[in-house]
C-alpha positions as a Markdown table, in Angstrom:
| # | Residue | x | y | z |
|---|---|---|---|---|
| 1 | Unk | 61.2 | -53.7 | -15.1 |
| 2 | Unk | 63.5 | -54.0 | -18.0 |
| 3 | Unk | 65.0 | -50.7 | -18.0 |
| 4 | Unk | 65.9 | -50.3 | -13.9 |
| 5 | Unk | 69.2 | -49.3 | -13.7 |
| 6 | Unk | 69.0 | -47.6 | -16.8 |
| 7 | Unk | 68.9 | -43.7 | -17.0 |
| 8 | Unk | 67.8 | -41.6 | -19.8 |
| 9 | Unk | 67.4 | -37.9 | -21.1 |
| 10 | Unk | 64.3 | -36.6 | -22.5 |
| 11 | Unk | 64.3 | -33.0 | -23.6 |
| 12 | Unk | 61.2 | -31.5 | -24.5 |
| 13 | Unk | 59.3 | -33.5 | -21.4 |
| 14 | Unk | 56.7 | -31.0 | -20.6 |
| 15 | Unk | 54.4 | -31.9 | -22.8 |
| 16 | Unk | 53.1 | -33.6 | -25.3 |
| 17 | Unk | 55.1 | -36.3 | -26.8 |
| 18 | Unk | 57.9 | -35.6 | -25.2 |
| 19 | Unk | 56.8 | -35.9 | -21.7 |
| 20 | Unk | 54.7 | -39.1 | -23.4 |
| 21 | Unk | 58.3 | -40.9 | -23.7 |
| 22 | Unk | 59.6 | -39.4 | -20.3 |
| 23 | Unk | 56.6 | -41.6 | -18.7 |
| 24 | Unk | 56.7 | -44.6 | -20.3 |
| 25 | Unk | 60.5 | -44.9 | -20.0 |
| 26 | Unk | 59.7 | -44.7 | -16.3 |
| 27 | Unk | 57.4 | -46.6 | -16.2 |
| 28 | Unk | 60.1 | -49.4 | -17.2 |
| 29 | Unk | 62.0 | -48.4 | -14.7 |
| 30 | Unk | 64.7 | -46.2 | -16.2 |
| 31 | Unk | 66.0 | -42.7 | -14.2 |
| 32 | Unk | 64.9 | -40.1 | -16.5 |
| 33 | Unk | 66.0 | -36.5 | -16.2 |
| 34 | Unk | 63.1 | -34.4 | -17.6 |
| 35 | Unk | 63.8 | -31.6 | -19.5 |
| 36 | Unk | 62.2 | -28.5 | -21.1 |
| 37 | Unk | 62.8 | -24.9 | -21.5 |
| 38 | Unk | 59.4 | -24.8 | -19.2 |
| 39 | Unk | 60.7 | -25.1 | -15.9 |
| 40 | Unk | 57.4 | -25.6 | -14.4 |
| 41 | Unk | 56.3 | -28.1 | -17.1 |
| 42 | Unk | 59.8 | -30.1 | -16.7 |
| 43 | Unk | 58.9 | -30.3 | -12.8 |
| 44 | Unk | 55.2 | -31.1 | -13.5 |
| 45 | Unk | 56.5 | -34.3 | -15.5 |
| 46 | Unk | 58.7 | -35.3 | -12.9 |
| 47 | Unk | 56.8 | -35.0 | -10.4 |
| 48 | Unk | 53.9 | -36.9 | -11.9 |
| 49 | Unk | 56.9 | -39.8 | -12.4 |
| 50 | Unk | 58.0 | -39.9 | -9.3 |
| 51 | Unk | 54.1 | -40.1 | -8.4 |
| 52 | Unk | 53.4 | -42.9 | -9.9 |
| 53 | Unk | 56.1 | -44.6 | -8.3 |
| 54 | Unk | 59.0 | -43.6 | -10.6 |
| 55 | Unk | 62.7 | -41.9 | -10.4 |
| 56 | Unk | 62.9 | -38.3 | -12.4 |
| 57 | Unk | 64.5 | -34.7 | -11.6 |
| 58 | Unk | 63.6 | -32.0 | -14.1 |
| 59 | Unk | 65.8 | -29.4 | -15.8 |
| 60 | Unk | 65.3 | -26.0 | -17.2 |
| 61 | Unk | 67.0 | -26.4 | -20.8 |
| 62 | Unk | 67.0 | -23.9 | -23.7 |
| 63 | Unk | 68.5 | -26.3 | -26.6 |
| 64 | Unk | 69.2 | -23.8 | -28.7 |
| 65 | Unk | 72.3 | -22.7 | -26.4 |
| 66 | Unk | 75.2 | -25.3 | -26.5 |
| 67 | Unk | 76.2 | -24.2 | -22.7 |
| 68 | Unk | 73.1 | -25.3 | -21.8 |
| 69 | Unk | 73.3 | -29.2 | -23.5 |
| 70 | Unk | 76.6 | -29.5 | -22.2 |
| 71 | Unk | 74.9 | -28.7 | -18.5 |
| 72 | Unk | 72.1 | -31.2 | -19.1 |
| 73 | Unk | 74.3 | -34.0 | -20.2 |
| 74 | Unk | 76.6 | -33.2 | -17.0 |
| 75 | Unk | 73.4 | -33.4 | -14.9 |
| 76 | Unk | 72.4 | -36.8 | -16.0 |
| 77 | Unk | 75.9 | -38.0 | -14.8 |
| 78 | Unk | 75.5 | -36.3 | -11.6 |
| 79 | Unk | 71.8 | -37.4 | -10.9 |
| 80 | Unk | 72.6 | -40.8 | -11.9 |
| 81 | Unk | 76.2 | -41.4 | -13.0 |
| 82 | Unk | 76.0 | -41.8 | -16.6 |
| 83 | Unk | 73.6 | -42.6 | -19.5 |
| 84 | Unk | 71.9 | -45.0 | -21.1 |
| 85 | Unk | 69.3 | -44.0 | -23.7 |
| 86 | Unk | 68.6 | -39.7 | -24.7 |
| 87 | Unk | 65.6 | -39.0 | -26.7 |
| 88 | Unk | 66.2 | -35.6 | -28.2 |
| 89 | Unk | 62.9 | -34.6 | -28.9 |
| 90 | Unk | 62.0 | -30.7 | -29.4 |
| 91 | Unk | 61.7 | -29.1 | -32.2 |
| 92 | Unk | 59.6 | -27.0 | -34.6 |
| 93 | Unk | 57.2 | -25.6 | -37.2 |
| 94 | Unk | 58.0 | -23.1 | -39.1 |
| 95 | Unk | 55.0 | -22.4 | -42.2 |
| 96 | Unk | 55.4 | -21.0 | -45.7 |
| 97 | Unk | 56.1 | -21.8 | -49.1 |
| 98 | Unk | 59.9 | -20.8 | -50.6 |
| 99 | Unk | 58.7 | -16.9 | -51.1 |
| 100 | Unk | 56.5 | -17.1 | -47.5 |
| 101 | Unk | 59.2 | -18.4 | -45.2 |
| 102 | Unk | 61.7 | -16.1 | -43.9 |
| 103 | Unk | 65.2 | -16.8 | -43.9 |
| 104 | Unk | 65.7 | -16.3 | -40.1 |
| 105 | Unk | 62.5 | -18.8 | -40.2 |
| 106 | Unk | 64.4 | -21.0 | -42.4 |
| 107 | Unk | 67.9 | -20.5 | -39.6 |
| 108 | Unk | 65.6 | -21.4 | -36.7 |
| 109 | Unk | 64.2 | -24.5 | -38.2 |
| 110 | Unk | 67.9 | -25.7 | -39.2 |
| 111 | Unk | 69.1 | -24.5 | -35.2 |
| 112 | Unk | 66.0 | -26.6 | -33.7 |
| 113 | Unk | 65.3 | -29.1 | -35.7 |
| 114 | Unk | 68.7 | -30.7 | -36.9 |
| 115 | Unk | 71.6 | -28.4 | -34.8 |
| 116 | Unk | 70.9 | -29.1 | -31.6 |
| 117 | Unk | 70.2 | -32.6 | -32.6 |
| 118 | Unk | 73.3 | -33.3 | -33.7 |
| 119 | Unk | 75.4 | -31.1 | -31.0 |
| 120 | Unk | 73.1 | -33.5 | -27.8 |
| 121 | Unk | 73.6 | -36.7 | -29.8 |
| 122 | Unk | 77.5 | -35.5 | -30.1 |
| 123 | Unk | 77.2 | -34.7 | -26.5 |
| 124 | Unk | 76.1 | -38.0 | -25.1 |
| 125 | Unk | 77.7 | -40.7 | -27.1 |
| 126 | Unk | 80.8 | -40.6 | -24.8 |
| 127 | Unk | 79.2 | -41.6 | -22.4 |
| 128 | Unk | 77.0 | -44.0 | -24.2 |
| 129 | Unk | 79.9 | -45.6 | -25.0 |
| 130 | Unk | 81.3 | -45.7 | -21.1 |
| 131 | Unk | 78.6 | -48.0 | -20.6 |
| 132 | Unk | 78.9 | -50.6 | -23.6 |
| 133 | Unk | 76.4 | -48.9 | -25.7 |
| 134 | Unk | 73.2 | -47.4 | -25.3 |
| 135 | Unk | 70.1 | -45.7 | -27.1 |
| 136 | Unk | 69.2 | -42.2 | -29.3 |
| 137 | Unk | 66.3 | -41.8 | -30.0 |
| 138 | Unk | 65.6 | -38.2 | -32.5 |
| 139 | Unk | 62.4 | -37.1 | -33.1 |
| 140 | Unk | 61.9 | -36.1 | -37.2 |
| 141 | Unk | 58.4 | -36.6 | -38.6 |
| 142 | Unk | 56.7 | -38.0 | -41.2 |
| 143 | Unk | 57.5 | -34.9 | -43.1 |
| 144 | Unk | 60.9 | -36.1 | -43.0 |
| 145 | Unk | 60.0 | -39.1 | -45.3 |
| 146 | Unk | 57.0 | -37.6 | -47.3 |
| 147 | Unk | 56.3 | -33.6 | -47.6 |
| 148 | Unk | 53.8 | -30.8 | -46.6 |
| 149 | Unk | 52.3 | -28.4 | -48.5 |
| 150 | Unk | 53.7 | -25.2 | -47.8 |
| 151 | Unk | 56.1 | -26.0 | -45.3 |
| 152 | Unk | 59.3 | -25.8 | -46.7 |
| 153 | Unk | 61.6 | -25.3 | -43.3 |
| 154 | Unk | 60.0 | -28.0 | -41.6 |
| 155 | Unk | 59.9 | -30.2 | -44.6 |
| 156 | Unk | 63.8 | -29.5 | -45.9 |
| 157 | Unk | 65.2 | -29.7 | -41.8 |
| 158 | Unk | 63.1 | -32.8 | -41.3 |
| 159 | Unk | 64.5 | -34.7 | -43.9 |
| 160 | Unk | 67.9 | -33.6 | -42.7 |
| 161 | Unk | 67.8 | -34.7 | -39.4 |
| 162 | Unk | 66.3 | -38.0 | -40.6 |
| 163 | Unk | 69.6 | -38.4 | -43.0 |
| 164 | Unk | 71.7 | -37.5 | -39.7 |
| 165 | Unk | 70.5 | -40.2 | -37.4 |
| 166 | Unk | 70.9 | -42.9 | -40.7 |
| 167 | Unk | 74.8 | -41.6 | -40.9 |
| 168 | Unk | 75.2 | -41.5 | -36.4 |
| 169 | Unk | 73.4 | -44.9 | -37.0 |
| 170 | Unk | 75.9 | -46.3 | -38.9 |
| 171 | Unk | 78.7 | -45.0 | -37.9 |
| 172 | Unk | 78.1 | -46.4 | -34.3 |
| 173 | Unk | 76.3 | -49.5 | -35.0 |
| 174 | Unk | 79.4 | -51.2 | -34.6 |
| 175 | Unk | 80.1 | -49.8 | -30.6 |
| 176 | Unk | 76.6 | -50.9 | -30.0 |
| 177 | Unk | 74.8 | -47.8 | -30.1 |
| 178 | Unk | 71.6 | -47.8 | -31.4 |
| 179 | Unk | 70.0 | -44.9 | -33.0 |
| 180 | Unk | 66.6 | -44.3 | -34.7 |
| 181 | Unk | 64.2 | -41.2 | -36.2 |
| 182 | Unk | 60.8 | -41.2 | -34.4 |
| 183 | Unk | 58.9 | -40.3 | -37.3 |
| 184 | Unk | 55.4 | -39.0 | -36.0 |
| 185 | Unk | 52.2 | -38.6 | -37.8 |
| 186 | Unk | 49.6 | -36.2 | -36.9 |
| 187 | Unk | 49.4 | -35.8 | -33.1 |
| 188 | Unk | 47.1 | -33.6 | -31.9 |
| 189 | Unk | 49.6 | -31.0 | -29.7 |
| 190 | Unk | 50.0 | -27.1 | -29.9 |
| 191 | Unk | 52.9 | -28.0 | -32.0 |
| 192 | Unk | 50.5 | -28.0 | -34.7 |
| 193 | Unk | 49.5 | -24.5 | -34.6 |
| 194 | Unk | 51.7 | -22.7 | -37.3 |
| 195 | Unk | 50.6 | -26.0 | -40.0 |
| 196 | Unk | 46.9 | -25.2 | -38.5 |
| 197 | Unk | 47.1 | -21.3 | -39.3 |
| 198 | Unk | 49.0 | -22.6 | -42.6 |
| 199 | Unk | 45.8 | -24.7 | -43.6 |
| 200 | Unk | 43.2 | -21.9 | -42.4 |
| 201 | Unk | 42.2 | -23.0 | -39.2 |
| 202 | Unk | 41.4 | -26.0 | -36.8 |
| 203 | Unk | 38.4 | -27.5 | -39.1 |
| 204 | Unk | 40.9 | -27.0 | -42.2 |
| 205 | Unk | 43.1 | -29.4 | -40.1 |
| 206 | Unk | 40.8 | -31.6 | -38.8 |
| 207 | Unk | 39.1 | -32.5 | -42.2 |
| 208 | Unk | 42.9 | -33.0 | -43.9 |
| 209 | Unk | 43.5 | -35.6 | -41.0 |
| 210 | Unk | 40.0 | -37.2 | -42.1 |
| 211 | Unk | 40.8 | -36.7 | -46.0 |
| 212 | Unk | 44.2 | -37.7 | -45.9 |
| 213 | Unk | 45.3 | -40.0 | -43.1 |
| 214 | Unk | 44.8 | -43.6 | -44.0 |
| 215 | Unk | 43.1 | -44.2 | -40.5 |
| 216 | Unk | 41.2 | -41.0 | -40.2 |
| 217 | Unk | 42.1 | -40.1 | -37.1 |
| 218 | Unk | 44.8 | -38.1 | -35.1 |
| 219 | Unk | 47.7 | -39.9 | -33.4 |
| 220 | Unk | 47.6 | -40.0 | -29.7 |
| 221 | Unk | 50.9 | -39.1 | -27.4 |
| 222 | Unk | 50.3 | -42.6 | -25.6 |
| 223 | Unk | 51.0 | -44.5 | -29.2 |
| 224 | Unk | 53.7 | -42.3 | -30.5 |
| 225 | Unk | 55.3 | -43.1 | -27.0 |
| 226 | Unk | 55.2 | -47.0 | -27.6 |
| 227 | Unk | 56.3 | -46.2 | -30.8 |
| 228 | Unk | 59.9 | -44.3 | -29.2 |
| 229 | Unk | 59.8 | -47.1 | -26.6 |
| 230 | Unk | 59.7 | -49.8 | -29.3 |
| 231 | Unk | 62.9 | -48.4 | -30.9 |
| 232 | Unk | 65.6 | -49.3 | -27.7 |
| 233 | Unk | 67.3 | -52.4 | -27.9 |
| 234 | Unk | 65.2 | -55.2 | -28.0 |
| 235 | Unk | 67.4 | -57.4 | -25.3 |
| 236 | Unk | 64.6 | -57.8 | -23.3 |
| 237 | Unk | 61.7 | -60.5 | -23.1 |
| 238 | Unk | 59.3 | -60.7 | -26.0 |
């Protein structure tokens, strides 16, 4: 398996796409510590992991409190002494147009969705680096390329953490750290629910996924989760 003896960090792992890329990077044999501020769902991941024949512990982390990064970084060293690849995954929706969002709506995007970002990633690179390079992987969205009507939090934070991880990119390309933007489509996950209530309800949603997606169709965890896979190093086999 191409990644044994690698070991990762996946935070939002208790679901959905992030617990899609906890699996599959198992599943190639690195040591991933699962985390989620769902204990129970962080321990359902792992457990399923270490099920199928793979190596994960699972952490309670609230990424909106620095203490707690700092403690889940430290827990990858101890679990597995050091790190290799971190997906920072979880973030969030927050609907409106500019006189519908609030500004503490507009705070809690910027804290979730390109703060804590930027606090992990700063968290981990040492240690990346201790081990001649490694792998980030930050989750934006396609609504940090394009836009969404009526969502101006996600929409502005999005593209913010997508011009973050182009600037970490560059400035540690050169140390051998590799880092990308996951850039999902529509996936169909809870997260979607304030976008959903945004649009009117689930058939609203469903028929702009028809209309306006050039397949038709939702996304499904398992593809977005090749699609995180696909952006580590590529020193392996083709």
């Amino acid at each position: 398996m191409i990644l044994t003896g690698k070991c990762a960090i996946v935070t939002g792992a208790g679901s959905g796409i992030g617990r899609g890329s906890a699996e599959i990077l198992a599943r190639h044999g690195a040591s991933v510590l699962v985390s989620d501020r769902d204990g129970a769902a962080a321990m359902a991941t792992a457990e399923a992991i270490r099920t199928a024949g793979g190596k994960a512990h699972a952490m309670t982390t609230d990424v909106s409190d620095d203490a707690q990064l700092e403690a889940l970084v430290t827990g990858a060293l101890e679990h597995y002494g050091g790190l290799d690849i971190l997906h920072s995954h979880v973030g969030i929706q927050v609907e409106g147009t500019l006189e519908q969002a609030s500004a503490a709506g507009m705070d809690r995007s910027w804290q979730l969705n390109v703060r804590q970002h930027f606090r992990l990633a700063q968290l981990a690179v040492p240690h990346l680096r201790a081990r001649g390079g490694g792998s980030i992987v930050i989750t934006a969205s396609n609504s940090g390329v394009l836009y969404d009507r009526e969502m101006i939090a996600y929409a502005t934070t999005k593209h913010a953490v997508v011009a973050m991880v182009k600037q970490i990119a560059l400035d540690y390309a050169r140390e051998n750290i590799r880092v990308n933007a996951l850039c999902p489509g529509w996936v169909d996950t809870p997260f979607n629910e304030p976008f959903m209530r945004q649009m009117g309800g689930r058939q609203a949603l469903e028929h702009y996924v028809r209309d306006k997606i050039p397949m038709g169709r939702w996304a499904s965890v398992d593809e977005i989760a090749e699609a995180s896979f696909s952006l580590l190093p590529t020193d392996r086999p083709s």
